[in-house]
SEDRENVO-170130 format. One record per atom (N, C-alpha, C, O): x, y, z. Coordinates in steps of 0.001 Angstrom, whole numbers, plus 524288, in hexadecimal, padded with zeros to 5 digits. Layout:
XYZ...
END
This chain:
803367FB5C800008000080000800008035D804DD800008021D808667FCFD8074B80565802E680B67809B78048080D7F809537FE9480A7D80C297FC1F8104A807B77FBEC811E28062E7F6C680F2A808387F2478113480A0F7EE5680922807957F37F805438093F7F14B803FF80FA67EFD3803108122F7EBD880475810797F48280485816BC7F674807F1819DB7F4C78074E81E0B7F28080C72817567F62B81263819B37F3B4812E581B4A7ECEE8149F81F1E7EA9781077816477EB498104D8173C7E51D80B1481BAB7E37880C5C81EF97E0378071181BDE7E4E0803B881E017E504805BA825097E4F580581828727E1928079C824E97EA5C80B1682A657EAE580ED482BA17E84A810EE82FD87E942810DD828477E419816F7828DF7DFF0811C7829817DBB8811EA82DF37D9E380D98826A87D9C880B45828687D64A809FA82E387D62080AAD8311A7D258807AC82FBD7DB7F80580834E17DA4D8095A8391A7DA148086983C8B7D6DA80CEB8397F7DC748105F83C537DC6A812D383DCB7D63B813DF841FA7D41B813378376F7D4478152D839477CEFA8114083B067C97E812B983D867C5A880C7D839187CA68807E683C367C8E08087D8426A7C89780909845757C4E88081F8431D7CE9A806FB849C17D06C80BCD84C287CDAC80ACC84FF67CAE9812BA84A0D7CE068159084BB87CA3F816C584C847C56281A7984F567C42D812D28495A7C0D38125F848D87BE6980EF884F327BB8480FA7851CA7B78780B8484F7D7BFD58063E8542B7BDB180BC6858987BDF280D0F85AEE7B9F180EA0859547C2DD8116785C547C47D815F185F417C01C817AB863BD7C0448170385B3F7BC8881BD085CC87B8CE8173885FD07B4BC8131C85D6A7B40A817B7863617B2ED81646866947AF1A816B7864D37A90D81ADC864677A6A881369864347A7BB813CA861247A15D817268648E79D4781749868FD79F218186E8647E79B1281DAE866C87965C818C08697079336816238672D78FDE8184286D067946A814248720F7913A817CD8754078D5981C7C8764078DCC813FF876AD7890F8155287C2678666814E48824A787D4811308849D789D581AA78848A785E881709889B0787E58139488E557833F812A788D7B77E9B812DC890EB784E980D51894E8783048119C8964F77C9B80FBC897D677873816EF8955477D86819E88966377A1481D978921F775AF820A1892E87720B81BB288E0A777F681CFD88A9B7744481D5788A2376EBE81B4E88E6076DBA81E3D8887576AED81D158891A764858200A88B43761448247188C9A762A981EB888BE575D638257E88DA9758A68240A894FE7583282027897D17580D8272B89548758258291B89C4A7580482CFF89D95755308308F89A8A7564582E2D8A0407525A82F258A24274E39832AB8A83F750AD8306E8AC61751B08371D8A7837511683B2C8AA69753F483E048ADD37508E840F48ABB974D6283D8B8B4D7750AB840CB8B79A74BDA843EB8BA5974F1B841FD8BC1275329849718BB4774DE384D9E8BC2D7532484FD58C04E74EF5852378BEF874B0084EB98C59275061851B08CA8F74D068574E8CC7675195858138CC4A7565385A008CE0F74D408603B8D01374EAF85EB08D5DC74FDD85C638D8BF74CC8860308D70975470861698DD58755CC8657B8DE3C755D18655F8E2A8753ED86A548DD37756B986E5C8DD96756D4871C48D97B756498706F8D589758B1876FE8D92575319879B08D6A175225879B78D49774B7C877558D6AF747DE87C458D12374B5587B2C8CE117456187B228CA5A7446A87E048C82474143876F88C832747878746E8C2E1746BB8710F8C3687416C871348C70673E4286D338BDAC7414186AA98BFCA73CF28666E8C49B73F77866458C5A974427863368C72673B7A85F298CCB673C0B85C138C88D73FEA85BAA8C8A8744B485A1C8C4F373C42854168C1B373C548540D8BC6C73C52855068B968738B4852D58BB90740C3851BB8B3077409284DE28B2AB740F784BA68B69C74294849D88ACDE73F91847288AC7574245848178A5F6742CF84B128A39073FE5845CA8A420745FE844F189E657493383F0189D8E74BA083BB489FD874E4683FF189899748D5839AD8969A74C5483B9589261750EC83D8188E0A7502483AAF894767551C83B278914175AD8835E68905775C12831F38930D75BA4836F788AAD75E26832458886D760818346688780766BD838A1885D27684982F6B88969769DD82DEB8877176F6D82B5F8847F770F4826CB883F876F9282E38881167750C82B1387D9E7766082AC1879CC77B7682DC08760B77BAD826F487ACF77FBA8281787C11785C182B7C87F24786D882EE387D87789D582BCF883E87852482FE08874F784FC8348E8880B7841C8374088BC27858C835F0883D27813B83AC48839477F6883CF2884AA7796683C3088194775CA83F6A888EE778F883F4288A12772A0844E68875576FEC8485588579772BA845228876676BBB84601883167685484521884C27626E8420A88824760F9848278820375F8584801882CD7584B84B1F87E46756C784EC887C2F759188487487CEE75174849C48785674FD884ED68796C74D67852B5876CB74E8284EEC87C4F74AE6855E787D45748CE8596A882F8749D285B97885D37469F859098834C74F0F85BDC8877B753E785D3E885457592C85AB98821F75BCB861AC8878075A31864448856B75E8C862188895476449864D488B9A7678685C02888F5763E185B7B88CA1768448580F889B676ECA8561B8855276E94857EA88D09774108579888B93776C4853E28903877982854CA894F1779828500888DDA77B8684CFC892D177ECC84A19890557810A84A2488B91781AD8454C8956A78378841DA8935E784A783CE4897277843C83CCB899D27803C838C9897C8787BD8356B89BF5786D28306E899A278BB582D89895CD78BF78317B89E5E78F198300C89C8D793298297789B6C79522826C389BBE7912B826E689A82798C98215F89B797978581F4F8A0E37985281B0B89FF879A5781FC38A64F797F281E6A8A9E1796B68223A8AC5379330822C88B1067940D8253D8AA4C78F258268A8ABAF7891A82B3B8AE7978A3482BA18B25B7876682F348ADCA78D8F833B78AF5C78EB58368A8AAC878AEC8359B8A61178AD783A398ADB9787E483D958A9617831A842548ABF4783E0843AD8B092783E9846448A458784FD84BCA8A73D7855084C878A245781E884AF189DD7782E484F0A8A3CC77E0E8525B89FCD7798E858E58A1A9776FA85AAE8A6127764785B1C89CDB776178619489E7D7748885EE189C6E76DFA85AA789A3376D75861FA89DA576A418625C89C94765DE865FC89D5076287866608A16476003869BE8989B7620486E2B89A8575ED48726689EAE76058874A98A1DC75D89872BC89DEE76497875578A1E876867874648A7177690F877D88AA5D769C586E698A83B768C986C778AC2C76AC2868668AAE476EC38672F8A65D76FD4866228AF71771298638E8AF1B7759285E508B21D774F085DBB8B6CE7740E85B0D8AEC577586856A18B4737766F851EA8B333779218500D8AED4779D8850338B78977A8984AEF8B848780D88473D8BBBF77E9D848298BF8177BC1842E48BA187803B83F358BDCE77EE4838CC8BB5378298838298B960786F2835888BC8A77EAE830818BB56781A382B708B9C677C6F82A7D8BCA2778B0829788B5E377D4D825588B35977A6A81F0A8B43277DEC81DFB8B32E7828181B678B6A17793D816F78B64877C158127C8B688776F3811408B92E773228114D8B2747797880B7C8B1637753E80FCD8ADC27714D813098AA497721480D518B17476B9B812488ACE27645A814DD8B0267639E816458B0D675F12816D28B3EC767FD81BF58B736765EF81EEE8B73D76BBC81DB68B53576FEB824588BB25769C9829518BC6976C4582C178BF5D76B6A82B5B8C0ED766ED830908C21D76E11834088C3CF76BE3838768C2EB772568382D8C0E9776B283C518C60E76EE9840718C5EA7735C846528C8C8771C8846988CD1F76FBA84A4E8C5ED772FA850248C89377235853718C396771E0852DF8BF967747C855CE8C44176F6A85C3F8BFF376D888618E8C1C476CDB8622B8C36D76862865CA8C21376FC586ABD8C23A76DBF86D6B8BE7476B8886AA38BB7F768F48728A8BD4A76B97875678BA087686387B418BE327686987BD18C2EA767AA87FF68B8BD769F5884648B93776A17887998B49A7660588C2A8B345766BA884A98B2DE762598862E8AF6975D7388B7C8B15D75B3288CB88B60375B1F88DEB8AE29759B7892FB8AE8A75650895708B33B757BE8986B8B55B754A0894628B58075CF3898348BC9975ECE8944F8BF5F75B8D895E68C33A7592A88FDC8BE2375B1D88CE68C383758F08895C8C4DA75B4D885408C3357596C888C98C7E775FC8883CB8C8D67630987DE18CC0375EEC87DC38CFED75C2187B078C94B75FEF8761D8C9F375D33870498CB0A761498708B8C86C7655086C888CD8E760F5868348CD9476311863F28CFD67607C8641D8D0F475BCF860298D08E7634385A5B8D11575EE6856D68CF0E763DA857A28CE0E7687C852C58CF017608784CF58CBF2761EA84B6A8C7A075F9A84D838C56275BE6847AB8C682761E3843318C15075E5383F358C1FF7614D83E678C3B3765BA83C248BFC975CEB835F48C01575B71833F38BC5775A31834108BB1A7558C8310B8B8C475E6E82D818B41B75D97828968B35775C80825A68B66075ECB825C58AF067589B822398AFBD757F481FDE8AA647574B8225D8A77E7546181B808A8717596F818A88A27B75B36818348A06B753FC8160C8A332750B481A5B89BE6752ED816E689B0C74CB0811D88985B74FB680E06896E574D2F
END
């Protein structure tokens, strides 16, 4: 009976832990976006653009070496190709700021996101 009980109490426990872990959700910002990164200074190129996809907040491109994220109220910090840039996402748009210290050529600008 004691044996009984014991398992009983390892069941529920791991039940109740189970509800407890938070399921792997999307956020409000998930989905492909369409990224245009202009030069203010320096001599990089003028004009890029890139389509990054998010997803559980983690941003990402299929043929770019980049790393970010984008938080749940639309705070975005991503490296790309050895630049850096922060900004803020709300609603199917964004914008923000990027530098870059590539090949000894310091570069910066903006970008401008937009939900496809």
């Amino acid at each position: 009976m004691r044996v009984a009980c014991v398992q009983a109490v390892l069941f529920s426990c791991a039940l109740t832990a189970g509800f407890a872990v938070p399921a792997l959700a999307g956020t409000d910002y998930d989905g492909l976006w369409n990224v245009k990164i202009v030069t203010k200074t320096g001599s990089c190129d003028p004009v890029a653009q890139y389509p990054l996809t998010v997803s559980h907040g983690k941003v990402s491109a299929a043929d770019a070496d980049v790393t970010g994220s984008v938080g749940s109220q639309g705070y975005v910090k991503v490296s790309i190709r050895g630049a850096f840039a922060n900004g803020q996402l709300s609603g199917n748009a964004g914008s923000g700021k990027w530098n870059s210290a590539s090949a000894g050529m310091p570069c910066s600008g903006r970008w401008e996101a937009s939900r496809q």
